[in-house]
Every structure is written in structure tokens, then in C-alpha cells.
N, C-alpha and C positions, 0 to 999 in steps of 0.2 A: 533684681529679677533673676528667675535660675535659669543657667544657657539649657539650650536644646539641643539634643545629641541624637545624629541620627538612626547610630548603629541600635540596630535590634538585638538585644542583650540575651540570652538563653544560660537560665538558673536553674540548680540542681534544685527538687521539690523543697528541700529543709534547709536551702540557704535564701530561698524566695522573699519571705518576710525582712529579714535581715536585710536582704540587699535592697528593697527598697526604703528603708531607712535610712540606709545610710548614704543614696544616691545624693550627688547633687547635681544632678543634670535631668532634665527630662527626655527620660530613655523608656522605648516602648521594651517590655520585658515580660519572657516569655519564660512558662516553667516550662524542665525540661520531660517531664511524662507528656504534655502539652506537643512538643515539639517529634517525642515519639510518637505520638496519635497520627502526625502531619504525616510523616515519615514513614513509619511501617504500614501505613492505611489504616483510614478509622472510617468504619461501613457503619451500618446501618442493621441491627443486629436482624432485621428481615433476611438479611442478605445469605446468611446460614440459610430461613426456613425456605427461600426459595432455590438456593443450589440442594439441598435435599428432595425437591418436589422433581426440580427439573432435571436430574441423573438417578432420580428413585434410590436415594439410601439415605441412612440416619442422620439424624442433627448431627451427632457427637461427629463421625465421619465428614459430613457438611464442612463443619465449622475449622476439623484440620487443614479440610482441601483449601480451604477458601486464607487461612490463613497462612499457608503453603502460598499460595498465589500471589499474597498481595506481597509475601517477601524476596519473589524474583526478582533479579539485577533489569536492569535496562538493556535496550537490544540484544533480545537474545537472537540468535540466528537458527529459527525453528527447522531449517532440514537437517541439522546434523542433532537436534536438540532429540534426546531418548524420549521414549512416549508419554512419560508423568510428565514430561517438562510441557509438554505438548499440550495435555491436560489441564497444567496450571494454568497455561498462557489464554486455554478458551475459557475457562472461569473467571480469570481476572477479566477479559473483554466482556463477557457476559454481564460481570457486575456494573464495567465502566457504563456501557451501553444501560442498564437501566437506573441507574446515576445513585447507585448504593455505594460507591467509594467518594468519600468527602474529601482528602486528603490533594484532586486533581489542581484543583484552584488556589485552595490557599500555602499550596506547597511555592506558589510565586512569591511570597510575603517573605519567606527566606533567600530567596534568590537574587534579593538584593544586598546581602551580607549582614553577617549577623556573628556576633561573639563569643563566645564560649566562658563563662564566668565559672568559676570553682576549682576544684580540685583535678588535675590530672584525670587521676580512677575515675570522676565522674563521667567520663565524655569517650571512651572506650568502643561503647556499641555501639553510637552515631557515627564516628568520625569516619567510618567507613563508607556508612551509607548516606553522608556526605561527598564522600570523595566521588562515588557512583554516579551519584547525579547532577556533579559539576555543580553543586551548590558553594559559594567561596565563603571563606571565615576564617576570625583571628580569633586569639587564644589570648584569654587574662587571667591566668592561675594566680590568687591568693596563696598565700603563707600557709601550710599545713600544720593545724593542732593539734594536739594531744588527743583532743576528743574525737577527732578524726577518725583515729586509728582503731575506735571499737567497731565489734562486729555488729552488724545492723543486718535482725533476723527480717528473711522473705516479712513483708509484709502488705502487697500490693493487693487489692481488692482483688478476689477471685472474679475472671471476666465469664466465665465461662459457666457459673451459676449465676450470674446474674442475666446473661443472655437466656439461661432456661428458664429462669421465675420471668421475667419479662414474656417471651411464650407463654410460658402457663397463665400468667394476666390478660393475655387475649385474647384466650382461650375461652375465660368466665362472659359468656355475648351477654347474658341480661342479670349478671350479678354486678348491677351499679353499687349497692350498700356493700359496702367490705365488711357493715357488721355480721351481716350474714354468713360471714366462712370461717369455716376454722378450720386451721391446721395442725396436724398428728405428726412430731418428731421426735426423733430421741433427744434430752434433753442437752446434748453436750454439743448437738449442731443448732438449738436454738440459738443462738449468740447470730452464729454467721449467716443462720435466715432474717434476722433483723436488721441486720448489718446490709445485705443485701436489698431489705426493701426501703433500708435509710437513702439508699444509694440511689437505687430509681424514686425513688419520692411517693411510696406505696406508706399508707398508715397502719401501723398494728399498734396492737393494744400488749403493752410492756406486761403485763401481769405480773406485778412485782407487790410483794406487801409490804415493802418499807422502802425507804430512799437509798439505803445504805444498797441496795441488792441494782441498783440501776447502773448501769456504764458510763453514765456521766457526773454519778455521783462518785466512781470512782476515778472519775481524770482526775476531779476536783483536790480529791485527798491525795493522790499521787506529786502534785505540785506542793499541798501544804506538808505534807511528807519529806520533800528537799529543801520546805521553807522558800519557797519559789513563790513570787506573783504571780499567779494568775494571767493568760496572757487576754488580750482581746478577743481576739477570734475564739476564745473558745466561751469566755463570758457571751458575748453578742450573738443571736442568731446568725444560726446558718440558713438559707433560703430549701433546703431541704428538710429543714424539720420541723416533725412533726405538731401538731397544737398541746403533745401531754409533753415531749420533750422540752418545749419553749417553759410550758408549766415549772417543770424541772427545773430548768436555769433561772427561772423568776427565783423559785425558793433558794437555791442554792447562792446566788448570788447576793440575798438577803440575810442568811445566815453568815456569808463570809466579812459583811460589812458589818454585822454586830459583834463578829471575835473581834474585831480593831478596835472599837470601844469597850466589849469588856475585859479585853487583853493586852493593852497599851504595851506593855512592859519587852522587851525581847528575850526575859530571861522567863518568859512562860511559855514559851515552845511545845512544850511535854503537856503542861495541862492543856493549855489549847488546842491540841490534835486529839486529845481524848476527850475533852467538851466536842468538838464537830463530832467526832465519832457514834457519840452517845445521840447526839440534834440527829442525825441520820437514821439511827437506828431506831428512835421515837418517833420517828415524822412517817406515819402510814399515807398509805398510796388507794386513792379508791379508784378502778376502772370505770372510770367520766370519759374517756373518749370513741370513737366509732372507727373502728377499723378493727384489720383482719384478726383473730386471737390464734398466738400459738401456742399449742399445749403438748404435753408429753402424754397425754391420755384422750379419750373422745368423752365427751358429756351427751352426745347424741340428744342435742337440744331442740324442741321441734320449730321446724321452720329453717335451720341450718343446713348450710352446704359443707359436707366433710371432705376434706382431702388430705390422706395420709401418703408422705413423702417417702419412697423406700429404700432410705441407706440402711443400706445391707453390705458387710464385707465379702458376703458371698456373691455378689453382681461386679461383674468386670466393671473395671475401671475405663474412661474412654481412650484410646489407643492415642499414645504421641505422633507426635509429627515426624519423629526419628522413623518409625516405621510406614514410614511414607515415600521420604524421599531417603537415600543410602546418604552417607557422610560425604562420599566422592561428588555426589549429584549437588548437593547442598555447596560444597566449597567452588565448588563450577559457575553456578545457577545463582545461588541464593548469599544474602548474607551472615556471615560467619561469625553469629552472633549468639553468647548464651540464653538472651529470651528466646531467639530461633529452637536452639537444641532442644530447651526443654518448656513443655507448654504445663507448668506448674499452676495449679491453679486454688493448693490449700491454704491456710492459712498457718497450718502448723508445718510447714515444709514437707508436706503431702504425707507426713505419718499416717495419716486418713483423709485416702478418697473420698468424696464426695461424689454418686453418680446419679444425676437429675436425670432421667431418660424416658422423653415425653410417650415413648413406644412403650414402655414396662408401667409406670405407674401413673403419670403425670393426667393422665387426662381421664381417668378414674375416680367416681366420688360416690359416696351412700347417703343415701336416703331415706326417707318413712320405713324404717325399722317396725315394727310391729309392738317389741319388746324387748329389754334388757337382758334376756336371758343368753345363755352361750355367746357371748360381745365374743370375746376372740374367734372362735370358729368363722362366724358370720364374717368379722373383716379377713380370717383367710382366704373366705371363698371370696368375696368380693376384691381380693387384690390377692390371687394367687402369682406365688414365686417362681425365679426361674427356673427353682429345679423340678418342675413337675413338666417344665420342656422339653428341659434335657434329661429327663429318664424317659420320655414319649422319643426321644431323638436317638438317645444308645441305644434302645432293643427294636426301633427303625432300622438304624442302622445297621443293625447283624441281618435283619432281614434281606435289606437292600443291598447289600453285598455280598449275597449267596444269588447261586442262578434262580432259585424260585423268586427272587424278588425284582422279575423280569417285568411283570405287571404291576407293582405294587404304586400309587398313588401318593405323592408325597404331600398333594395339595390337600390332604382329606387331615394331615398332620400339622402342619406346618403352615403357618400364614405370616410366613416370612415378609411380607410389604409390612407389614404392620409391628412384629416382633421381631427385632433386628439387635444383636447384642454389641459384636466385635469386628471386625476388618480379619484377621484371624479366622475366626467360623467364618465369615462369609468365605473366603477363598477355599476354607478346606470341602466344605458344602459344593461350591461349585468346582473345583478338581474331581469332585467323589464325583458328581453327576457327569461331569464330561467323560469320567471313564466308563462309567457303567455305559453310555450312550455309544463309546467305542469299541467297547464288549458284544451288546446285544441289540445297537443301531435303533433303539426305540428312544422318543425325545419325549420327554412329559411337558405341560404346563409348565409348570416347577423348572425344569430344566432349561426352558427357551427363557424364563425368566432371569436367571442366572447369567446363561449366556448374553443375552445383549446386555445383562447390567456390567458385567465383571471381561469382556472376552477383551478389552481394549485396555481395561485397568488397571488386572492383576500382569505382572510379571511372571507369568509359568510359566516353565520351561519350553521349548522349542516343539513343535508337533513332530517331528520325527524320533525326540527324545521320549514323549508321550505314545506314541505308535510302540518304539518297540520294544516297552516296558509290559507295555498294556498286551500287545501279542501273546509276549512268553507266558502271561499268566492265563491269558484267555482258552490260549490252546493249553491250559499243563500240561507243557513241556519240564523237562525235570529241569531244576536249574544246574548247568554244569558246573560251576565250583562259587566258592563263596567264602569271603574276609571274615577276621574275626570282630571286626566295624560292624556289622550286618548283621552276624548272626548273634554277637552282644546286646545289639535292640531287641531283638526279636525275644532273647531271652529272659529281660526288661519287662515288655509288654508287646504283643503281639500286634496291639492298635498302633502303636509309636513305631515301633516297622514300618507298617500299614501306609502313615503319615509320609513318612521321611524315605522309603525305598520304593513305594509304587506311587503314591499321589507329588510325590518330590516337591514337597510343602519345603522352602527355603525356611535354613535350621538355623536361628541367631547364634551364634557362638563368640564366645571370646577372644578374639584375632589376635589380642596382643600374648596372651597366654600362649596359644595355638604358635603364634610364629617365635616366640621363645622359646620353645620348646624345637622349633626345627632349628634353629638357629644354633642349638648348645647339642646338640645331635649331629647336624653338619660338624661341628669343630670336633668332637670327638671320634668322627669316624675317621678324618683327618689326621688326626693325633693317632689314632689304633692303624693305620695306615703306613705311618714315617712320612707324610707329607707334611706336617710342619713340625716346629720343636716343641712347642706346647699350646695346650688346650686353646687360651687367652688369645694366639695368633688367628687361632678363626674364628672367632665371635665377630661376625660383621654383618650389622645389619643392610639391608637390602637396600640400592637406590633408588628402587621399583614400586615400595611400597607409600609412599606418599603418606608418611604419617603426619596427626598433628601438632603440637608443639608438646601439647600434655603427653599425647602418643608416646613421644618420644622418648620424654620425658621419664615414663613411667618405663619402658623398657630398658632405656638405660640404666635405671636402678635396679630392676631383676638382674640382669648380666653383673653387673657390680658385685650385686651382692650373690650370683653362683661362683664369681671370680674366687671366694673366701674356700668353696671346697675344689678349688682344681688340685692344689696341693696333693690334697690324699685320693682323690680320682685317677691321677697320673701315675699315683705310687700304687695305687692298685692293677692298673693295666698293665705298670711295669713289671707286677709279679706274675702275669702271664707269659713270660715269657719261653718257658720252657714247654708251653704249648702251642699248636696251628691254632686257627681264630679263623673264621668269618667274619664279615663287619657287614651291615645293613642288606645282608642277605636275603634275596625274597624266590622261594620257593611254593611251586605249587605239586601237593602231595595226593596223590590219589588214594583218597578213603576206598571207594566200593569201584565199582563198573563204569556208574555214572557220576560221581562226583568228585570235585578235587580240592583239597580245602590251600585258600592261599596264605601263608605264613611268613612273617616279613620278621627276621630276626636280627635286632641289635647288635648282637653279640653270641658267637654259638664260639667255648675254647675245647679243642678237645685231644686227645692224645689217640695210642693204638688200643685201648680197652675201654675207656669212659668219657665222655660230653659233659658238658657244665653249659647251660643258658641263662642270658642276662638282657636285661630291659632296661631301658633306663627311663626314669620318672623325673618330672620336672612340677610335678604339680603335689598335691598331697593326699599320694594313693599309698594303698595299703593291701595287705594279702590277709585270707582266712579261710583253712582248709574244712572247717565244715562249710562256708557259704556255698562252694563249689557244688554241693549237695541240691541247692536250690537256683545253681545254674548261674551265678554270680561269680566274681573273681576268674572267670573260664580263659581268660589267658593263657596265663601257664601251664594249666591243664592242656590245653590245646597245643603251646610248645611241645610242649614232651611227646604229646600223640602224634606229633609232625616227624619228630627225632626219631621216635622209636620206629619208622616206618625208615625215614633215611639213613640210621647209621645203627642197622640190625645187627651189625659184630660188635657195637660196643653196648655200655651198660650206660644207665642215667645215673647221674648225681645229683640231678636237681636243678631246680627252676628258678631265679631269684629279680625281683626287683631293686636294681640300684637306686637310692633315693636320692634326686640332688635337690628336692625344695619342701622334705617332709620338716624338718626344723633348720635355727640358723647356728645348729655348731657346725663348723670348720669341716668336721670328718663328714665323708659319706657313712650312709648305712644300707641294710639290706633286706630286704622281708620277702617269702619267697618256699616254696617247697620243697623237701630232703625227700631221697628215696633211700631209707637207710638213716641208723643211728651216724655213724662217723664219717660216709666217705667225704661228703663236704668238707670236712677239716682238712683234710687232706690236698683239697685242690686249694684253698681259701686262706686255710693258716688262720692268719691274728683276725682276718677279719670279719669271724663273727665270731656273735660270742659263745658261750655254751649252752649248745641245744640240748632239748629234756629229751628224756625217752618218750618210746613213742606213745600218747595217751589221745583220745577221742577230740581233744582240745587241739590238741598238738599239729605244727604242719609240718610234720614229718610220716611218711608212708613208709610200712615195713614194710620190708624188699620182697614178702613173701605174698601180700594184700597189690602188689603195683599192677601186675597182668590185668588183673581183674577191674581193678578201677581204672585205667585205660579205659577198656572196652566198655565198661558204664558212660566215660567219657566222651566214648567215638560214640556210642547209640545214642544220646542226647543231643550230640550235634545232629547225625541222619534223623533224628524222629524231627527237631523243629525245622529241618529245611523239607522235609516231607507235609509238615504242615500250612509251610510256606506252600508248597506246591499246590494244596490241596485249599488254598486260599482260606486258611483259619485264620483271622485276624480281629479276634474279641477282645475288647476292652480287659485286660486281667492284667492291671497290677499289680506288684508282690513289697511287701514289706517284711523286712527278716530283722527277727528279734535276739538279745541273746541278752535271756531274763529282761530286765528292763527298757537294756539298754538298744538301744534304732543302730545297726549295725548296716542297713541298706531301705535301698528307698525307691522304685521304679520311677517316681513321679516327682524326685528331687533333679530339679534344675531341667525337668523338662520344658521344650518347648512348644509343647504339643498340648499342654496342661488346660486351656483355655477349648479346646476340638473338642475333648471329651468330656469335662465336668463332670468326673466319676467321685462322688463322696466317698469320706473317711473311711464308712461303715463297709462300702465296698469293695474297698483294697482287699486282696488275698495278703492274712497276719500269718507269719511262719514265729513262732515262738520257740525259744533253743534253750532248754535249763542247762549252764555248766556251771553249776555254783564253786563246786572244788578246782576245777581245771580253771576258771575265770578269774579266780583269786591269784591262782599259782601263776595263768599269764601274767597278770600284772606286775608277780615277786619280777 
């Protein structure tokens, strides 16, 4: 008789089978996605549609809060808890209270101890949210194998389409026959829509014309492929499939049992994979079953329900969970788990989104066509895209952000309850309307709609911070001075200003970059100072900054690897020495009467006749004296407009970028503007190399051309802070070309990129021929 064990055993999904084989005790055993269900809450996929109904916003939006929610810690202590946390906590009670979280009760079932069976790495993301909830457990790590060690791609059922088809199934109130619909996709998501209806237990009709083209005709061959048996579970019905699938394994299993008898031998391996091969590929498929058809085209067959699904790469993707709750909030609040960080939910490790969004296409279908003629147009109209939104949205926009669009009616545009894209648009939507409202004190529909959905949710900035942003523009007042942070947006796109300086839409940036970069800045000022002996002594990161292990991880190897150019960095500043020097100098310069521009200088060396300025770069930037032309690379330019105002007894010699992370040789380099053939040699020596004369390619300015391109320089900056004043903030991206090649890009790495939705065709193309000088740069 086999003894009886009472521990509760918890197996990783792919040692499941295994370990009950080779048990010999009777052990209740539990898989472990099983055990994360328990764990991280497993709802009731209503539970989305009705936290969307009940705070008025999207599924997609829904289904983060809600899954935000269910991964808060235990006793939280909601007075000190910030307002999202606040948020989570009424959702999760919301859900508790209408008994959409399953996970209350049978989370007791672990709480009487339970094992941990596998591998180390397997049990990683539980063991935490174990320890949280005083759940007790022992550990029985097996021997790790070889096979172990492969990597095993994402491959988890996307939950997050399948909660939408699920919706969209509830949707159909009086289509009982699934033969009656059909579905329009492109054919490379067909797989993963059938996949998903294998999974809810929806019947579609495979439309396959031979066996060989079905996916379980190819598990089959993948096993005789290694020469492997066949296991059970995949021979015997699964309780989810379908009547043509079962069909399937009837035949397949019948052909696998006649290769043993006419293949006895094991030295026919090679014929016998190409005999099933060929069985497969003769054995035609006739659609005998009833359920839903997916097609890559419409047959507009009459009596048919059509629904065309619209993945599209041009429809946002749904917003992660990362933009919800900040990293600090998450390591506080929640657990500090990779399924947390990232809500992945493709199949191919999200190379392609997938966006079901029951607001855009979903609950759309066509009908009693008249006739075949113009099909495409007809499903245009019948399932128009986003962009004919958002072009009704950008030339709204210019309206409603000029004073004539004091009256303008947004709800005549916009039926925002219904058509809802991003988390993104919606904040920027509503910052725009709560200023317009603090501007000219009129509240539309539109607006109070905004307001009680968003005034508790979004994190905007402070209302005093909003007041006296909003003032200065209200009244144009002129702005009294301005960074070259601000006036480089503006120069950019005047909408991404717009965004980021007056509606102070929070800017995702790269922090770790961002603080290595002040980090090897700090040590170098320090070192151009005589307060330490060299560069390496002040590389010290912060004890303030609470990074995470990877964080760290990954900063420590940028420091490492700038440690390789201190060398020639230190031997450089030490050939300054025959000069005075500035070090992180910040000066504010008065342009005109009313403006002062502020200029924060790295490095200014200068002697009793000439200046030399230096920057130092940690990223991989770059200089180019024609961009300057179209208001790009304006740094340096702006250096020197600063200079030639503070130090009118001497002369320039130029403007330069030190590089410390353009490549990984050892030396620094330099890129950067001459005014004059040679005086740079003079101050710099070895360290550049020989400049050309001066040619239209060239960034070198003759000393005789320098007056005058200033002053082009200073009008550029006063005309766009005049347009600032004058609240011009239209969408105008620029893209600069030079012949082919994409030299700039207003709209690269923006995060504003999703508020406006300005297509390709819209971009302002600046196109620069320098065939001969292009070539020569590259000599």
C-alpha cells in the first residue's frame, strides 16, 4: 500500500508529469502557475469590465489598475500610503466586496505548508510573496541538469487577449451558431487567435487543406523528428478540444500506429519521417465542423456576422503597469517581481503587439452589403482608423489653444467615453483643458468630464506650480531669461515644449544615464579644481538613490568602463595649465532689455587675448555646423553668444565637445566648432587632429563670417522665445537630412510621441546635398 504524505508539494509547470510518476507517496501536488493564480489573484475576467464601468475608463487601463491592485503587500498603512496606493487599495476592496477575487479562500489550502519541489530559479518570484503572507514552506531542490540550463522562450498564454475575446464573446447576445461569424485577421495573428479560443473552449473551424498545415499535426512530427514517443497527454484528449481537433488526433494517432508495423526496423528512421510526411500532406481536411471561421479576407457570405479585428502597428499599444505605479512605489507597496515589472503579454516576446480594444474595433461588424463592389473602401468606412482622430484632434488643437478657441465645443469632436486610446492622451487631454479653464475660467462638458475622471488619479503637478506657469503665459508677460534645456525643445518642436514646459506632462527619461553622467561631471570638476588627485577618486555613487540590484549593476559598468579614458582626460586638463579655467560655471547673460539667457559652462580656459569652451559628453553626441542652420546642435552656438558678451577683450577660439562615451578607445575625443583655420592648435596641440579649411561642410567658421553668424544666432534664439510669448505651439517636427542619410530627428526618443500622432508625411524634411564635402568628411 503507498504511505500518504501530507505535505502539499508545488511543481514547476514542466516537471509536473515527471513528478508524479515518480512519486511514491500520496502527495496532493500542485502546479506552480496553479499556485501563482492563488497568489497574485485570479478574478474573474468581468472584474476588468466592471472596474472600467465603475471609474469610466478603458479595459486596457481597467485591467492594469486591477492588476496593480491585486499585487499590493499586506497591511498597508493607507495614511501615509501616496494616492495610487490609495486607489489600488479601493479597487481591490471593490473587487473583494463583489467576490471577483478567487484566490480569498483557497489561499488557506497553502497555509498549511507546502514544498517547494524543483529547481532553485524556479521559485524566485513566489518566495517573496510567501514570506509576505506568512505562508510557511520547505525547499526540496533536485540535481540540476544539463537541460536545465537552456533558455526557455516567453511562452505563457497571452492573458490579456484572451480576457478581450472572452468580452468580445459576450458581446454576440443572439449569435448562439458560431457558424454564423467570421473573423478578418491578418494571417500571421491567426495562430494566436485560435490559440486563444482553444483556451476558452470557443470552436473555430481550422481551415486547413491538408493535415500537414494543422499545429497538432506538427507537435506530432516534432516528437518523431527526436525520435521520441509520443507522450500521452498529447495522444488522449484534452477536455478543451474541439470535435475537428479530436478528429485530428483520431487520424494522427492511427497513422502513428501503422509506421510500427510498416517500419519495424530502427535503422528506417529517415524513411519513416518522410512516409508520415508525405500521409500528412495527402490526407486533405474538409470543414465538417460548426464554429467560428478565421479568414485573412471577408467572403461577405449572406446571412454572416463579420468582425474584422484591427491590428494595426499604428494603434498604441496598452500602457504597462511600470507607468502606473513609479519603481520606488512598487518596491514599497508591491511585489518586486519580474511578472509585476513587465505585463508582457505576446507570444513572440512582444516583437508585436497585439491591441484588442473593445472602444476602437471590437464591437463593430458589417452586414447586408448590397454588393461586392469597392470591399475595401466600404470596410474603411465601416471601421475607420485612429488617424482620422487624431488629425480631427491636432487642427482642434491649434484652435483650442489660441484665445479664439474660448468657445469652442470639444464634445461636438471628441466622444471620448467611447474612444479612449492611452493613459498618456488621456492626462495630456486633461492638463490641456484644466489650463485652458485657468486661462479663460469657462468649463465645457468635455472638461468636467475630465476633471472628476482624472483630478484624483493623475499625478500633476502641484496647483501653485500650475497657477504660475499658467499666469506668465496668460498675461504675455515676456519671459525674463531662459536655459538652453527649454529653448532646445522648443527648437525640436514647438508642441513638445508645449507638452513638457507649460502642461508639465512628467518626461520618462533614462535615470541611469542621466546620473552617470552627473556622477563623472561631479569627479571632474573636482579634479579641475585640485580637490582630489584624480578623476576615479570621485566616482561615487549616491547613497540616496535607492537603486536596484540590475540598477546598479549596470552603472557600475558604465563607471568601469569611463575609468579606461581618465588617463588621457587628466593628461588633457593637465595641458591647461598655463591657462585660468572656470569649472561648472553658470551665468546669466543679458541678450536685449528684457531677456537673459542662462548658460551653465563645464569648462571655459582662457588666457589675456582668447577663450576656448568645453562640454563634456557622456552619451553619444555629436556636432554639425550646417544643423545649426535649422536650429539643431544650438549649444555651442549659444556658448560662444554667451562668451562674446562676457569676455568682449578677448577673441573665440571655439567651442568643443569632449567625448567620454562616443566609442570605447582609451583616448578622448573632441567635436565641436573653430572660429578660424589654426588658432585651436594652438591652444589644444596633439589633441585634435587636422582640421580642413574652411569649406560649407566644414565646422570651422572664418573669422571674417563669425559677427554675423552670432547675430543670426542671437535672432533665432529671441524670435522663438517671442514665439513662446506669443503662445505658438504647433505641432512642427523637423527632420534634417544630409542626402540620404537621417542626421536629426524631432520625434526620436520623444515622449510626447503618443499626445500628438503626427504622421510621417507631416514631419517638416530639410534635405542638405553635400556629396563632395560628405565624402571628404568621412576621409
Amino acid at each position: 500500500m503507498i504511505k500518504k504524505d501530507d505535505n502539499c508539494y508545488i511543481v514547476d509547470d514542466e516537471e509536473y508529469f515527471s513528478f508524479l510518476k515518480k512519486r511514491k507517496t500520496l502527495t496532493k501536488v500542485i502546479k506552480k502557475s496553479e499556485v501563482k493564480n492563488i497568489l497574485f489573484g485570479e478574478v474573474d475576467y468581468k472584474a476588468y469590465i466592471s472596474v472600467a464601468k465603475k471609474y469610466n475608463i478603458s479595459y486596457d487601463l481597467a485591467k492594469i489598475y486591477v492588476d496593480n491592485a491585486l499585487f499590493l503587500k499586506e497591511n498597508i498603512d493607507l495614511v501615509s500610503a501616496p494616492n495610487s496606493v490609495k486607489i489600488l487599495c479601493e479597487i481591490k476592496e471593490f473587487l473583494t466586496s463583489q467576490n471577483m477575487i478567487y484566490f480569498s479562500s483557497r489561499i488557506n489550502i497553502l497555509k498549511k505548508g507546502i514544498v517547494l519541489y524543483g529547481n532553485p530559479c524556479d521559485f524566485i518570484d513566489i518566495i517573496p510573496v510567501l514570506n509576505d503572507k506568512k505562508i510557511p514552506f520547505t525547499e526540496e531542490y533536485r540535481q540540476m541538469e544539463e537541460k536545465d540550463i537552456d533558455v526557455k522562450f516567453y511562452s505563457d498564454r497571452p492573458v490579456e487577449v484572451v480576457d478581450t475575446l472572452q468580452y468580445f464573446l459576450n458581446t454576440l447576445k443572439d449569435e448562439k451558431d458560431y457558424h454564423n461569424i467570421e473573423i478578418i485577421a491578418p494571417l500571421k495573428y491567426q495562430k494566436l487567435l485560435k490559440e486563444c479560443f482553444h483556451y476558452i473552449g470557443v470552436p473555430f473551424i481550422e481551415n486547413k487543406s491538408s493535415l500537414k498545415e494543422t499545429d497538432i499535426a506538427n507537435i506530432y512530427l516534432s516528437y518523431l523528428k527526436k525520435d521520441e514517443e509520443i507522450p500521452e497527454e498529447v495522444k488522449n484528449y484534452d477536455e478543451t478540444d474541439s470535435p475537428y481537433v479530436k478528429e485530428q488526433k483520431n487520424i494522427l494517432n492511427e497513422m502513428i500506429s501503422n509506421l510500427k508495423v510498416i517500419f519495424p526496423n530502427e535503422e528506417d528512421k529517415k524513411i519513416k519521417l518522410e512516409y508520415f510526411i508525405s500521409q500528412l500532406e495527402n490526407t486533405k481536411l474538409s470543414n465538417i465542423e460548426e464554429g467560428i471561421e478565421i479568414k485573412n479576407a471577408p467572403s461577405f457570405t449572406e446571412g454572416k456576422t463579420l468582425f474584422i479585428l484591427g491590428f494595426s502597428e499604428n494603434i498604441i499599444p496598452a500602457v504597462k503597469d511600470s507607468s502606473y505605479l513609479s519603481d520606488e512605489l512598487k518596491k514599497k507597496y508591491s511585489y518586486d517581481i519580474k511578472t509585476y515589472e513587465q505585463n508582457e503579454i505576446s507570444e513572440k516576446h512582444l516583437k508585436e503587439r497585439i491591441f484588442l480594444a473593445k472602444e476602437v474595433y471590437l464591437s463593430n461588424y458589417i452586414e447586408d452589403f448590397e454588393d461586392l463592389s469597392n470591399v475595401e473602401d466600404k470596410i474603411k468606412n465601416a471601421f475607420p482608423r485612429d488617424e482620422k482622430f487624431h488629425n480631427i484632434f491636432e487642427s482642434e488643437l491649434k484652435k483650442y489653444i489660441s484665445n479664439s478657441a474660448k468657445n469652442c465645443s470639444q464634445q461636438k469632436y471628441f466622444n471620448l467615453k467611447e474612444k479612449r486610446l492611452n493613459k498618456e492622451l488621456d492626462k495630456f487631454l486633461y492638463a490641456n483643458f484644466e489650463l485652458k479653464k485657468r486661462l479663460f475660467g469657462n468649463e465645457s462638458n468635455i472638461e468636467r468630464y475630465f476633471k472628476n475622471k482624472f483630478d484624483k488619479e493623475l499625478d500633476l503637478k502641484s496647483i501653485d506650480s500650475f497657477d504660475n506657469s499658467y499666469k506668465k503665459i496668460a498675461k504675455k508677460c515676456h519671459l525674463k531669461e531662459i536655459s538652453y534645456s527649454k529653448i532646445s525643445t522648443y527648437f525640436e518642436c514647438p508642441f513638445k515644449y508645449y507638452c513638457k514646459n507649460i502642461l508639465k506632462i512628467d518626461k520618462n527619461e533614462d535615470r541611469l544615464s542621466t546620473d552617470f553622467g552627473t556622477i563623472v561631471h561631479e569627479a571632474i570638476r573636482r579634479y579641475s579644481l585640485k580637490e582630489i588627485n584624480s578623476i576615479a577618486d570621485g566616482l561615487v555613487i549616491g547613497p540616496d538613490k535607492n537603486y536596484s540590484s540590475k540598477e546598479l549593476y549596470y552603472l557600475n559598468k558604465m563607471i568601469e568602463n569611463f575609468k579606461e579614458k581618465i588617463p588621457s582626460l587628466e593628461e588633457f586638463l593637465n595641458s591647461l595649465d598655463n591657462f585660468k579655467i572656470k569649472v561648472e560655471d553658470e551665468k546669466k547673460v543679458q541678450l536685449n532689455q528684457d531677456l537673459k539667457y542662462v548658460a551653465k559652462f563645464d569648462l571655459v580656459a582662457y588666457d589675456d587675448d582668447k577663450y576656448v569652451i568645453f562640454d563634456y559628453k557622456t552619451g553619444q553626441d555629436s556636432f554639425s555646423l550646417p544643423l545649426v542652420e535649422e536650429n539643431f546642435n544650438m549649444q555651442l552656438p549659444l556658448y560662444l553668444l554667451s562668451c562674446s558678451k562676457l569676455y568682449k577683450d578677448k577673441k573665440a577660439v571655439g567651442a568643443y565637445l569632449v567625448l567620454l562615451g562616443k566609442d570605447k578607445s582609451a583616448a578622448i575625443s573632441f567635436d565641436g566648432v573653430s572660429v578660424g583655420e589654426n588658432e585651436v592648435q594652438l591652444v589644444l596641440d596633439d589633441y585634435f587632429k587636422k582640421l580642413r579649411k574652411p569649406k560649407e561642410f566644414s565646422n570651422i567658421i572664418d573669422k571674417n563670417d563669425y559677427s554675423a553668424w552670432l547675430e543670426k544666432v542671437e535672432n533665432e534664439l529671441i524670435e522663438a522665445v517671442k514665439n513662446i510669448e506669443d503662445y505658438n505651439f504647433d505641432i512642427k517636427p523637423k527632420v534634417v537630412k544630409f542626402n540620404t542619410t537621417e542626421k536629426e530627428n524631432s520625434c526620436s526618443y520623444c515622449s510626447f510621441e503618443n499626445c500628438c500622432m503626427v504622421k510621417r508625411e507631416q514631419k517638416k524634411f530639410i534635405i542638405k546635398r553635400f556629396k563632395k564635402e560628405e565624402k571628404q568628411d568621412e576621409e
